[in-house]
N, C-alpha and C positions, 0 to 999 in steps of 0.2 A: 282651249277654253271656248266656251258656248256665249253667248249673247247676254243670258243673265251675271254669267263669271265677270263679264267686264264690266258689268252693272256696279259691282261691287267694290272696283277699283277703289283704293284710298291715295297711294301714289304708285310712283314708278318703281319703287322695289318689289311691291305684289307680283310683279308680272319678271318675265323671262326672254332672254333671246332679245329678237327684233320688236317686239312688241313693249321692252322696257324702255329701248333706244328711242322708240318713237315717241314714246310715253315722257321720258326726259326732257329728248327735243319741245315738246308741247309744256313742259315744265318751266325749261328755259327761256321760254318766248316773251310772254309779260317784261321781265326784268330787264330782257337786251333792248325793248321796244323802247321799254322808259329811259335806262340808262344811257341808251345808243341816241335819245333825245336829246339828253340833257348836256351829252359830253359834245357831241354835234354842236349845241347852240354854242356852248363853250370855246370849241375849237375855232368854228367862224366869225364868235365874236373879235379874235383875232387875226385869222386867216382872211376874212369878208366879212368883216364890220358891217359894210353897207346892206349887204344880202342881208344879215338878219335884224339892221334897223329895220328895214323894210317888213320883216317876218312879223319882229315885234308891233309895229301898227297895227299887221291885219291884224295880229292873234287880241289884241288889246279892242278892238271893234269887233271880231267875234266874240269877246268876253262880255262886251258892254249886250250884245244882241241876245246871249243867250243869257243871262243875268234878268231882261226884259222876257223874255221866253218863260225861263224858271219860276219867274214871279206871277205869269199871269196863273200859271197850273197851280204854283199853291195856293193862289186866289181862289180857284175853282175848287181846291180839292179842300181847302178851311170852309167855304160857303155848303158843300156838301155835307161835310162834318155836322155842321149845325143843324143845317136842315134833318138829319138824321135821328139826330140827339132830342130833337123837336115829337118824331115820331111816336107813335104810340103802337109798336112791335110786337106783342102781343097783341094786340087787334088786328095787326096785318095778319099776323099768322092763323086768330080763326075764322079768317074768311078762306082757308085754303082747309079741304079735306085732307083728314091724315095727318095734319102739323104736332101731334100730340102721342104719334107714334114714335115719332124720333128719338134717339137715346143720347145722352151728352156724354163721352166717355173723356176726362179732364185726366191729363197725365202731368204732374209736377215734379219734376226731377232736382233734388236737392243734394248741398255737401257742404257742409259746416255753416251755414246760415242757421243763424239763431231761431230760436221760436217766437221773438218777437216781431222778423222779418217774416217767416211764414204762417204765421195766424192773419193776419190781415186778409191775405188772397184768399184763405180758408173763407172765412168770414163773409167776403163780397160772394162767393162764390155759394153760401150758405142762404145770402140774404138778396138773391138774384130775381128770385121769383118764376123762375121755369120751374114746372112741375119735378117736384124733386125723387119721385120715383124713376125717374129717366133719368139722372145723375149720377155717374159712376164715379167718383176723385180716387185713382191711385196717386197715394204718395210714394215716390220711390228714392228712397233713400242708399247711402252707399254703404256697404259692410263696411270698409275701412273706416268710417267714421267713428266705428266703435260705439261703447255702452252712451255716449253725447247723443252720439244720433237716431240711437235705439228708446231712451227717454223720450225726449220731444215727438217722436213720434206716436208714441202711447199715449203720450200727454192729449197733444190732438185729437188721437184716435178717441180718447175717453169725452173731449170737447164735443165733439162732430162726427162721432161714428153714428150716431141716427139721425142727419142731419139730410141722409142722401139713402139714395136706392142701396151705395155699397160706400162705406169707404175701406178702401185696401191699400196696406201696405205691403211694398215688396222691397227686397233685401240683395243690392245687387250685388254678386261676389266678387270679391279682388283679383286680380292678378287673372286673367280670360285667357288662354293664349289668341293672339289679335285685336285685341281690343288696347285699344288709346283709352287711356284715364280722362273719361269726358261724359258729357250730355248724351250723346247720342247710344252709347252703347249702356247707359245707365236708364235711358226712356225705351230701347228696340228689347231690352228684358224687359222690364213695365211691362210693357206693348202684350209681350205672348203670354203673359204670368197674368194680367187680363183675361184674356183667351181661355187659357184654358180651363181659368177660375173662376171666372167668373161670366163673360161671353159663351163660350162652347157648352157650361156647365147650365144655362140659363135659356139656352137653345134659342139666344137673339138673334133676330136676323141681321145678317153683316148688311145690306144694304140701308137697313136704319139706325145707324151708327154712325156720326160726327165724335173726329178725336179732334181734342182742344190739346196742345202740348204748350204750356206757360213757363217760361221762365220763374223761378218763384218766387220774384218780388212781384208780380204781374196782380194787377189789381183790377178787376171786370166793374166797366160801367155797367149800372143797370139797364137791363135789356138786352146786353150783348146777345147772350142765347137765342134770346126774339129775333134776335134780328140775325141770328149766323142761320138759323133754322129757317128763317124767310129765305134769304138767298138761296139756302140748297134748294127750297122748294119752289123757288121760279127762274133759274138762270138754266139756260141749256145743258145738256148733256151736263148732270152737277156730280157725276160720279168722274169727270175728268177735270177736275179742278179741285184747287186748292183756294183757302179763304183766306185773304191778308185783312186783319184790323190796321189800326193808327198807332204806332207808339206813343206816347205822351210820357214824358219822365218826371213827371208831378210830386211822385211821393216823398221826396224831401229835398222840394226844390229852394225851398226857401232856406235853406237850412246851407247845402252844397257851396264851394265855391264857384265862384264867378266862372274860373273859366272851365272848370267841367259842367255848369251849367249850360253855358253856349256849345259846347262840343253834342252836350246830347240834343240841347234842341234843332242846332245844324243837323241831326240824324232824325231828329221828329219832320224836319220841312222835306229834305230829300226824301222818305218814305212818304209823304204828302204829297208829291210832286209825281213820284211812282206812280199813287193811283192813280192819276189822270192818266198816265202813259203807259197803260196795261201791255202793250207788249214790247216793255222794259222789264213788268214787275215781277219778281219772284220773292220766293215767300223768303222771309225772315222775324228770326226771335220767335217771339208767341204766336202763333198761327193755329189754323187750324184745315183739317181734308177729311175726306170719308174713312171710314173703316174697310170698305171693300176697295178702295185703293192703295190703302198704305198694307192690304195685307196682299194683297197681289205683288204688292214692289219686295215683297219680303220685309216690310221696315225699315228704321232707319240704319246707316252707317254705323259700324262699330269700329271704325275704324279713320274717322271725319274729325277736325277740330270746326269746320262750319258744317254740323249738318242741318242745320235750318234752315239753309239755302241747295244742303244737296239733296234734301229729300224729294226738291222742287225740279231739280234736273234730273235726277233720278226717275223723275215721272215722266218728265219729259223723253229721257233715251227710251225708257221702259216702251212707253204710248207712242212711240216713234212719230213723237213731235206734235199727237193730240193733248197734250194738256196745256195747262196756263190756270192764272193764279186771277180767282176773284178778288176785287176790291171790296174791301164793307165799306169805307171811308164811315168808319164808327172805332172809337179811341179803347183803349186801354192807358194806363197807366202804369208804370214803374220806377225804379229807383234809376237817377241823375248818380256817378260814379264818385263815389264818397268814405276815404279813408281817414286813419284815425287826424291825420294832420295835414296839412296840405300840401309838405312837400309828397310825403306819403302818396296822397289825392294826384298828385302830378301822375309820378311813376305809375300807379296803378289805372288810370285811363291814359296814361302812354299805352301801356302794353292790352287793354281793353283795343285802345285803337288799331295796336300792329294785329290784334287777333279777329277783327273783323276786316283787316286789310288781307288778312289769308283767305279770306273768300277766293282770291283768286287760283286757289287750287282748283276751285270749278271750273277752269277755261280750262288746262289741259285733260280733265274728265270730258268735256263737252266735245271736244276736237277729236278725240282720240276714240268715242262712243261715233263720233259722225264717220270717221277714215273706215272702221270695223264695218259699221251699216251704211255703206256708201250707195251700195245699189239700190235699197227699198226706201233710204232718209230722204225723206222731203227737203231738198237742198234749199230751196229758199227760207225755208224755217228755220235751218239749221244756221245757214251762212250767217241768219237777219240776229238771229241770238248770238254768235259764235264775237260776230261784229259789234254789239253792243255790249259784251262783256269786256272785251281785249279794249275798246276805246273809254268802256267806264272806270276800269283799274288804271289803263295808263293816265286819264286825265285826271285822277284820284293823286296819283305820282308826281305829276308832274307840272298839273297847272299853276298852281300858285305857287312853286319856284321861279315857273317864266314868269309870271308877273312879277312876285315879289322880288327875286334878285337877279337871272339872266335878265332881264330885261333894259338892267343897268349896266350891262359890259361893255354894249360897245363904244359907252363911251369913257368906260373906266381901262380897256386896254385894246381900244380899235385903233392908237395911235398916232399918233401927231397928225398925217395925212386926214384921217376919218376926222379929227376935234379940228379940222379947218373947214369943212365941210356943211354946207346950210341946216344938212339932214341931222347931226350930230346935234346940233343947240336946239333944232327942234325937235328929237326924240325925246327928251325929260318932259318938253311942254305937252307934247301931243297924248304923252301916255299922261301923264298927272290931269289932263284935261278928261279924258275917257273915263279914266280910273275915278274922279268925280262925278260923271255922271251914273258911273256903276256904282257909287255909292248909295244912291237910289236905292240898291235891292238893299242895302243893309240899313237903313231907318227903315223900308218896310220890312223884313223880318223882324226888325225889333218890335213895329206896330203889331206884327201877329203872334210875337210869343207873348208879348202882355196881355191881349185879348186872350189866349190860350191861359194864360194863368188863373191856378186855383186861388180860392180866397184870399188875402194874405191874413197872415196869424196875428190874433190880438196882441202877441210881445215884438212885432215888427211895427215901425212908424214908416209913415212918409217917405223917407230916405231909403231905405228900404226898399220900395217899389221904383222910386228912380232910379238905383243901382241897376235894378233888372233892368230898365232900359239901356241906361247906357254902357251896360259891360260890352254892347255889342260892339265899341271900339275897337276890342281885342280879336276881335274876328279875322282883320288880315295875318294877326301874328299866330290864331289858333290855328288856320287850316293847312300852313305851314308846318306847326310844332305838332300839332296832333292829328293829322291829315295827311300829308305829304310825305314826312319825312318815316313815320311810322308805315303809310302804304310801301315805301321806295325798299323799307328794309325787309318787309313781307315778301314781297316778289325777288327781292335779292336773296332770302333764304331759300325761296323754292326754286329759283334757278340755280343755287348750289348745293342743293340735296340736303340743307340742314332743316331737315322738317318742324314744323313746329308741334310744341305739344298745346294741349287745352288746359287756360287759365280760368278762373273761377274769380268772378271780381270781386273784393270786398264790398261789403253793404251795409253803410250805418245810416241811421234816421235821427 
């Protein structure tokens, strides 16, 4: 295999020989790191009680410092937000020559969401205000969805076919050999059926080309365009980056339960928190990058249940280690994870949850693209990414079981000798004391999803907005139930070869 072959990787059955083994081994790593964590604490919570009351303190003071850490960046990165949102984006942009050359090519990939879910993004996307001869929107729809999905699409098309430079639909076919039933190999068709239709045939230039790929409940603040188009046109070298917005999960937040409401805004704060810490951040969900990048990478995965985020590594092995992801710290909006009932709602952002816990398929992509380019990889790049990946899925795994439950062994089975011990009566004091003052981050998250909050609806009262603050109670039991235990079982599939496939979340308003 060549350089770009490995590019391609999806897992370790793609490949052959010693290159699958190693491929595996880098599969397996995640999961023994967490589990070989957790059963560790376990064992010594028996074996040496004391060694990991002691562990338990520090990690309970490192939890309280980086809880103070985490809060300042989403400080920074909500303050940012606003100021943004304050802008007047289109003025930035005609103070820059050329801003009106640029083309917006919108790829929305759909599969049985209704047309009441995707006329809305239509619509903002309509009602945007960038010059809408520079608008391309394919909708890409999947054959399997049959004569459903072949309707709503016509319906649209008859709504908003002269609404843009082009609206195109394309018709992705079933059954590919290689291709996973998912996003990425349903937008990497889009992508060339674009191309060849409409780009190649239109003789655009690929350097003035911004592709937007939306989720399609994704719903664009005004200005977004102004302002994706500003960054291209003042950040460095803008043909080696990729563009992160805000998630905001607003479109039927009022509406959602409680605790899939906190599960996605806990995902709004951590991508908040991202952008201050750009070399942390890779792209995820709605994004957007150049066209003369994504067609150099060949496109996306056909073969990815997270290509969102491997498009973004994907650039990275490609650019050997020149790219990285701009921040807009400027929001979109989407759908908070909402089924017909709420046990329903459970299940259905349980497994939303384990399917962005498979993100961690990108660490043994990442590891295994660095071992192949060992000799030309910029090692510090590599290691500096390789390190913050493998510690952000194991803390994903694993921290809030040490706090919420190892944390309590060793005094539940350290032993007669350890429950005679000074350290023993003061371990519940000392963590229930930290664990208070780290309560701190969680009334101010609640302070900043309220501020974040859209209006509330004239058929909600009072009580109603105080629910949204105070679901935030359930926050230690959420990032356990929907956090933890869902990452733990992600990495435990990919270190046993049971891959997962790509889920499609239900979406009601």
């Amino acid at each position: 295999m060549n350089k770009n072959d490995y590019l391609k990787i999806g897992k370790a059955t793609d490949l052959t020989g010693s290159d699958r083994k190693l491929y595996r081994a880098f599969e397996m790593l995640p999961g023994i790191l967490s589990w070989g964590t957790l059963s560790g604490l376990v064992l010594f919570s028996f074996l040496k009680p004391v060694w990991v009351a002691y562990f338990i303190i520090a990690f309970d003071v490192y939890w309280l410092l980086l809880v103070v850490y985490l809060g300042i960046h989403l400080f920074i990165s909500y303050r940012k937000m606003k100021e943004n949102l304050r802008v007047d984006w289109r003025a930035e942009c005609q103070k820059i020559s050329g801003w009106n050359e640029i083309y917006h090519l919108i790829i929305l990939p759909t599969y049985n969401e209704s047309y009441e879910i995707i006329r809305p993004g239509i619509e903002a996307l309509s009602a945007e205000g960038y010059p809408r001869e520079k608008m391309i929107v394919v909708l890409a729809i999947e054959e399997r969805e049959g004569p459903a999905g072949e309707e709503k699409a016509r319906r649209l098309e008859k709504e908003y076919g002269n609404s843009f430079m082009k609206f195109f639909i394309t018709r992705h076919p079933d059954n590919i050999p290689g291709e996973l039933k998912g996003k990425g190999a349903n937008q990497s068709f889009a992508a060339r059926e674009a191309k060849e239709k409409i780009i190649d045939a239109e003789k655009i230039d690929y350097d003035k080309i911004l592709v937007s790929v939306f989720d399609i409940d994704t719903i664009i603040y005004s200005g977004y365009f102004y302002r994706l188009t500003h960054a291209f046109l003042t950040v460095p070298d803008p043909y080696r980056a990729s563009y992160q917005p805000i998630p905001l999960y607003h479109n039927n937040v009022w509406r959602a339960p409680f605790f899939a409401r906190v599960a996605a805004s806990s995902n709004t704060f951590w991508q908040m928190m991202q952008q201050v810490r750009q070399e942390k951040l890779a792209t995820y969900s709605s994004h957007s990058m150049t066209w003369r990048a994504l067609y150099e990478m060949g496109f996306w995965s056909i073969s990815m249940v997270s290509e969102d985020s491997r498009i973004f590594w994907h650039g990275f092995c490609h650019y050997n280690g020149d790219y990285r992801v701009e921040p807009l710290y400027f929001p979109l909006s989407m759908d908070v994870t909402m089924d017909k009932s709420p046990i329903a709602t459970m299940k259905s952002l349980y497994r939303q949850q384990r399917r962005w816990g498979w993100g961690v398929e990108n660490v043994p992509y990442l590891c295994f693209n660095f071992i192949k380019n060992f000799k030309t990889a910029p090692k510090g790049k590599y290691l500096g990414r390789i390190f913050v990946q493998v510690y952000g899925f194991h803390s994903w795994a694993t921290n809030a079981l040490i706090i919420g439950v190892i944390g309590w062994l060793p005094v539940l089975i350290g032993g007669r000798d350890f429950n005679a011990m000074v350290i023993s009566s003061n371990l519940p004091f000392v963590t229930r004391m930290l664990m208070t003052f780290a309560m701190i981050g969680l009334v101010f998250s609640a302070v900043i999803s309220t501020l974040l909050l859209p209006s509330r609806p004239k058929n909600y009262g009072f009580g109603k907005s105080l629910s949204m603050f105070l679901q935030w109670l359930v926050l230690p039991v959420s990032i356990i139930v929907f956090g933890s235990i869902p990452g733990i079982e992600a990495q435990t599939r990919l270190a046993l070869g049971k891959y997962l496939g790509f889920f499609v979340t239900p979406k009601e308003r």
